[in-house]
C-alpha positions in Angstrom: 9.3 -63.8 74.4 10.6 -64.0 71.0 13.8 -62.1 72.1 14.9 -64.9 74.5 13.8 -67.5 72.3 16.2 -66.3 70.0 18.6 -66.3 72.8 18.4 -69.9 73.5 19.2 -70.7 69.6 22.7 -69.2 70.6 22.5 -65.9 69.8 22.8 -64.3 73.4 23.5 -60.6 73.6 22.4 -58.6 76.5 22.0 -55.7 74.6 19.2 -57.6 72.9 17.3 -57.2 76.2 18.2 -53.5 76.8 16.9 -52.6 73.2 13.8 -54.5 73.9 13.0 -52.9 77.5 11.6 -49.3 77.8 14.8 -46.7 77.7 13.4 -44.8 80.7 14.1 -48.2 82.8 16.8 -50.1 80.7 18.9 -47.0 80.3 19.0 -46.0 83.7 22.1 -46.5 85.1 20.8 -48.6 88.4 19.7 -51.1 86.6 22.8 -52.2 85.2 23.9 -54.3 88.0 21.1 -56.1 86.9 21.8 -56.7 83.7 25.6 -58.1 84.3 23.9 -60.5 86.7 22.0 -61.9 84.2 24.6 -62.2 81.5 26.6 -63.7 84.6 24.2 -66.5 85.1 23.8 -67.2 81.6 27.2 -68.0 81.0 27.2 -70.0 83.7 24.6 -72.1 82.5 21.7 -71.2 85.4 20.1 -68.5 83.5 17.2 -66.1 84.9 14.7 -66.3 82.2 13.5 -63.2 80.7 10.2 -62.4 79.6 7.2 -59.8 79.4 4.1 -58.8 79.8 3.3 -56.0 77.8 0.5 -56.0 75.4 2.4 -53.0 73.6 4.8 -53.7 70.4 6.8 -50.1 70.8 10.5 -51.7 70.6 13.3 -52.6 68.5 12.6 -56.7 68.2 8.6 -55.8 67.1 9.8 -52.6 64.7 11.9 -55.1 62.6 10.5 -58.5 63.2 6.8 -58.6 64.1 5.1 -58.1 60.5 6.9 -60.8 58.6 6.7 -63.1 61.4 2.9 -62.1 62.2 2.2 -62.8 58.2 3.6 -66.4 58.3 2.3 -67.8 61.5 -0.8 -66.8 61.2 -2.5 -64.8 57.9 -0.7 -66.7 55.7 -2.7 -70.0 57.5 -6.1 -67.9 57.5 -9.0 -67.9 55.2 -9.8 -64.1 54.8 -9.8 -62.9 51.6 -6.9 -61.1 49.9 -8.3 -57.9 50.3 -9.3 -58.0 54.0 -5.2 -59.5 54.5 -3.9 -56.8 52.8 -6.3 -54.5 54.8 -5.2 -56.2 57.9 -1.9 -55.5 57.2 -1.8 -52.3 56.9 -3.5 -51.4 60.0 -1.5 -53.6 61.6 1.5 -51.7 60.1 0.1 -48.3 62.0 -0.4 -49.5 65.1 3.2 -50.9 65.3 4.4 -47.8 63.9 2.5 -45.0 65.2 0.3 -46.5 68.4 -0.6 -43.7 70.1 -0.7 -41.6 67.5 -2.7 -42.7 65.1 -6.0 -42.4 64.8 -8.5 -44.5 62.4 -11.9 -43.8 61.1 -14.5 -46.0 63.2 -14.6 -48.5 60.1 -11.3 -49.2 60.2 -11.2 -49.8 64.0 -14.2 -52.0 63.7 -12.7 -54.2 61.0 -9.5 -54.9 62.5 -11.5 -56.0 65.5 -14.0 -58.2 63.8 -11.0 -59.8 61.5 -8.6 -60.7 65.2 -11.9 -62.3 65.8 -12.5 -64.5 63.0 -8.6 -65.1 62.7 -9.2 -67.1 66.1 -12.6 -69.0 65.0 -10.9 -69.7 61.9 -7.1 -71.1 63.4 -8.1 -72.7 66.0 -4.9 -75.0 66.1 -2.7 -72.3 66.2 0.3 -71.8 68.8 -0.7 -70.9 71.9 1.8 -68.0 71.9 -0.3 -66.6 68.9 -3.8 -67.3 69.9 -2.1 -64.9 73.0 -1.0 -62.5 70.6 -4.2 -62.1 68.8 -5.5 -60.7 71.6 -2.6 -58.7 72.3 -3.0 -57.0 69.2 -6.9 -56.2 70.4 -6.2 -54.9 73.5 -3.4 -52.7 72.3 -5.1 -51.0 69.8 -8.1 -50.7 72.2 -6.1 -49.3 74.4 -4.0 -46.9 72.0 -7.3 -45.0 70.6 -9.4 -45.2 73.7 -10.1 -41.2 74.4 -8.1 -41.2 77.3 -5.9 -44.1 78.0 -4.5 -43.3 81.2 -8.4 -44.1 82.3 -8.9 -47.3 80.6 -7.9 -50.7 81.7 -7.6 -52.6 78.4 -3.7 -53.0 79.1 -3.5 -53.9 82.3 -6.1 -56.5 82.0 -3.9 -58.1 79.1 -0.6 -57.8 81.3 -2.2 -59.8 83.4 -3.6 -62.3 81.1 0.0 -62.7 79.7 1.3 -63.0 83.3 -1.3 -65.5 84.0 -0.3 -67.7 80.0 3.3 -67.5 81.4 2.3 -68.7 84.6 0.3 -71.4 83.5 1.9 -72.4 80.0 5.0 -71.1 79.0 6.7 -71.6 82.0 4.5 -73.9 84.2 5.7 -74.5 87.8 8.4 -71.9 87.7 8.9 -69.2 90.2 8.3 -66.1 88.3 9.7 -62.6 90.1 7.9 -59.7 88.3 8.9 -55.9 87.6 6.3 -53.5 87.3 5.6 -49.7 88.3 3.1 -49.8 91.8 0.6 -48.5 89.9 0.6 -51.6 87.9 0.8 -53.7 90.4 -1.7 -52.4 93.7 -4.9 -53.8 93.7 -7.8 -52.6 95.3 -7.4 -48.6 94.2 -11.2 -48.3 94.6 -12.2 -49.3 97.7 -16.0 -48.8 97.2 -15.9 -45.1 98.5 -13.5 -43.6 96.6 -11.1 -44.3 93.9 -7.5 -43.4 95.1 -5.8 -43.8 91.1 -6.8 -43.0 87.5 -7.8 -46.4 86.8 -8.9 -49.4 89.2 -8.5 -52.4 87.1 -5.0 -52.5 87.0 -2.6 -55.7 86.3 -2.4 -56.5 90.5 -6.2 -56.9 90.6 -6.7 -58.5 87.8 -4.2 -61.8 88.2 -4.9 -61.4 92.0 -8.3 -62.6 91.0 -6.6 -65.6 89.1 -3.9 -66.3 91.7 -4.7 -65.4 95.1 -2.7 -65.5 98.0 0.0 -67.7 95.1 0.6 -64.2 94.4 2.9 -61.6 96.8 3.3 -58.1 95.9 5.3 -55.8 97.1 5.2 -51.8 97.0 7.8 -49.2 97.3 7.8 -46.2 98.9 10.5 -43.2 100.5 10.5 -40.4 103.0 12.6 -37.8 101.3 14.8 -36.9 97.9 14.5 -36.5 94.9 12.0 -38.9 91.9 11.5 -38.6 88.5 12.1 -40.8 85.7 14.4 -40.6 82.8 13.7 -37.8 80.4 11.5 -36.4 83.0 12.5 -33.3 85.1 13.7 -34.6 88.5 11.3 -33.7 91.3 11.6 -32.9 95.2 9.3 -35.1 97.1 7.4 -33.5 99.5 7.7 -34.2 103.4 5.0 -36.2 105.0 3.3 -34.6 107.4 1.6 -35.7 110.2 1.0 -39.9 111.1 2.0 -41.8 108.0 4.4 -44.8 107.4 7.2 -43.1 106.3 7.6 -41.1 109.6 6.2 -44.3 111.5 10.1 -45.7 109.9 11.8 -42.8 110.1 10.9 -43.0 114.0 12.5 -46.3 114.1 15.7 -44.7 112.2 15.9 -46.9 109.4 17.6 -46.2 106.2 16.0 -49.2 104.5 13.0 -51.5 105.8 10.5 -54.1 104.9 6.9 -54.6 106.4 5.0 -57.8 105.6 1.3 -56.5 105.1 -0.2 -59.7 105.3 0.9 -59.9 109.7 -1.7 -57.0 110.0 -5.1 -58.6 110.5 -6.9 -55.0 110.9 -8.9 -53.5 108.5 -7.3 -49.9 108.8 -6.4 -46.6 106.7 -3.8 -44.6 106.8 -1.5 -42.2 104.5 1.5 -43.7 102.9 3.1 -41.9 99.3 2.6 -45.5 97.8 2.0 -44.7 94.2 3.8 -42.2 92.8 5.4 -40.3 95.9 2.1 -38.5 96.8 0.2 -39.1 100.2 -3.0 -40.9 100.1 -5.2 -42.4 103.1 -6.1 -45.9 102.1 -6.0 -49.1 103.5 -2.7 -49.7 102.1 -2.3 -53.6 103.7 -5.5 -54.2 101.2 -3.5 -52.8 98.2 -0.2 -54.7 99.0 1.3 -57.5 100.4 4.2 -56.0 102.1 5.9 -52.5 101.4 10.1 -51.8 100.6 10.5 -48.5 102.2 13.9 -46.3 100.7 14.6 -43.2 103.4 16.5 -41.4 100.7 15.2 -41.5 97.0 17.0 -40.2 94.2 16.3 -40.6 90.5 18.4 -42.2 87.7 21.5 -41.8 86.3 21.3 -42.3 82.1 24.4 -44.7 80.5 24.7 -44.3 77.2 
């Protein structure tokens, strides 16, 4: 948010957005076309407008920005003592520079709690933008020192509160086109017998709730190749066997294909890799709205 704000008070630099999106996407060298289309349409005065999500602060704008501008919007306007400020700061301080890996004493964890609490009884004219950011910083910390995060939901929830703000606030009546990993965005991972994830209250479920059928989301999948993020070791996926979707494609002897989920009025199962290249029985047309399917996958190329 703040990064494109700044944008719009003239000082546009693409490389602003790279800094300020995960390396393992923004540094992959597919996604550069991307970039030069939006730098495009900036300049030609119809820009896309970039936001996020995210309830993390892991990234260059936060690391040098967040704690001065945190201070003057909002505990500089608040009523807690000076000791519980200076307290809140530096807690604040860890969790922007250490996240994951720190880990407070229960006291500590309680009080910066309580205090994001009273910070919103007590400012209750602030910005919207910060009354979302207050519980921001609640979620990410609950998220960062739950036991095992991969198993909570406290982020997702707030990805999709923030989607839902932008939606609904920030950027009222405009079409919004969201990127996300599929296991942010699926809904429906527990289908009352089983749960097919780590985690069932992801992002998709939760603003599906809020938006409904406003909302379309697509999965990705692929028959064959070769995944893996950057800074992960490549991987071979492995062949679907059997009836699946990919084969159900590959018989049609498509490189590329898109299937609208919501033309399917059954109620079925079936294996598709629709998370993270591994085969799972579900009923898929429940988790998604339609599904991009990639015969060949291979993994990124890193730019420097």
């Amino acid at each position: 948010n703040s990064t494109w704000d700044d944008m719009q008070a003239g000082n546009f630099s693409i490389d602003s957005l790279r800094h300020n999106i995960y390396p393992i996407w923004s540094k992959c060298g597919q996604v550069q076309p991307l970039f030069t289309y939006i730098k495009e349409q900036y300049a030609l005065g119809s820009p896309l407008i970039i936001s996020g999500m995210d309830c993390r602060h892991a990234l260059s704008f936060s690391q040098q920005n967040y704690m001065a501008t945190f201070d003057s919007m909002v505990l500089q306007r608040c009523l807690l003592s000076q000791e519980s400020k200076t307290r809140f700061r530096a807690m604040l301080h860890l969790l922007m520079a250490k996240e994951y890996r720190l880990k407070p004493k229960r006291s500590d964890r309680d009080f910066l709690f309580a205090a994001i609490d009273t910070l919103k009884q007590q400012l209750p004219y602030l910005p919207a933008f910060w009354k979302q950011e207050l519980d921001n910083i609640k979620q990410c910390a609950a998220n960062a020192w739950a036991s095992h995060p991969l198993y909570t939901s406290y982020r997702d929830r707030q990805m999709a509160s923030n989607l839902y703000w932008l939606y609904h606030e920030k950027y009222a009546g405009r079409k919004i086109i969201v990127w996300a990993h599929n296991a942010h965005t699926g809904r429906n991972f527990n289908d009352g017998k089983r749960k097919i994830y780590y985690y069932n209250e992801t992002a998709g479920n939760e603003i599906h709730n809020l938006l409904g059928d406003t909302l379309y989301t697509i999965g990705f999948t692929s028959l064959t190749g070769t995944a893996g993020r950057l800074h992960t070791r490549p991987y071979k996926l492995a062949i679907p066997k059997g009836e699946c979707f990919e084969n159900w494609i590959e018989s049609k002897k498509l490189n590329y294909a898109f299937v609208n989920f919501r033309n399917y009025t059954g109620n079925e199962t079936f294996n598709m890799q629709g998370i993270m290249h591994w085969e799972i029985k579900a009923n898929w047309t429940k988790i998604f709205d339609g599904e991009f399917y990639i015969r060949d996958m291979y993994p990124c190329n890193e730019v420097k």
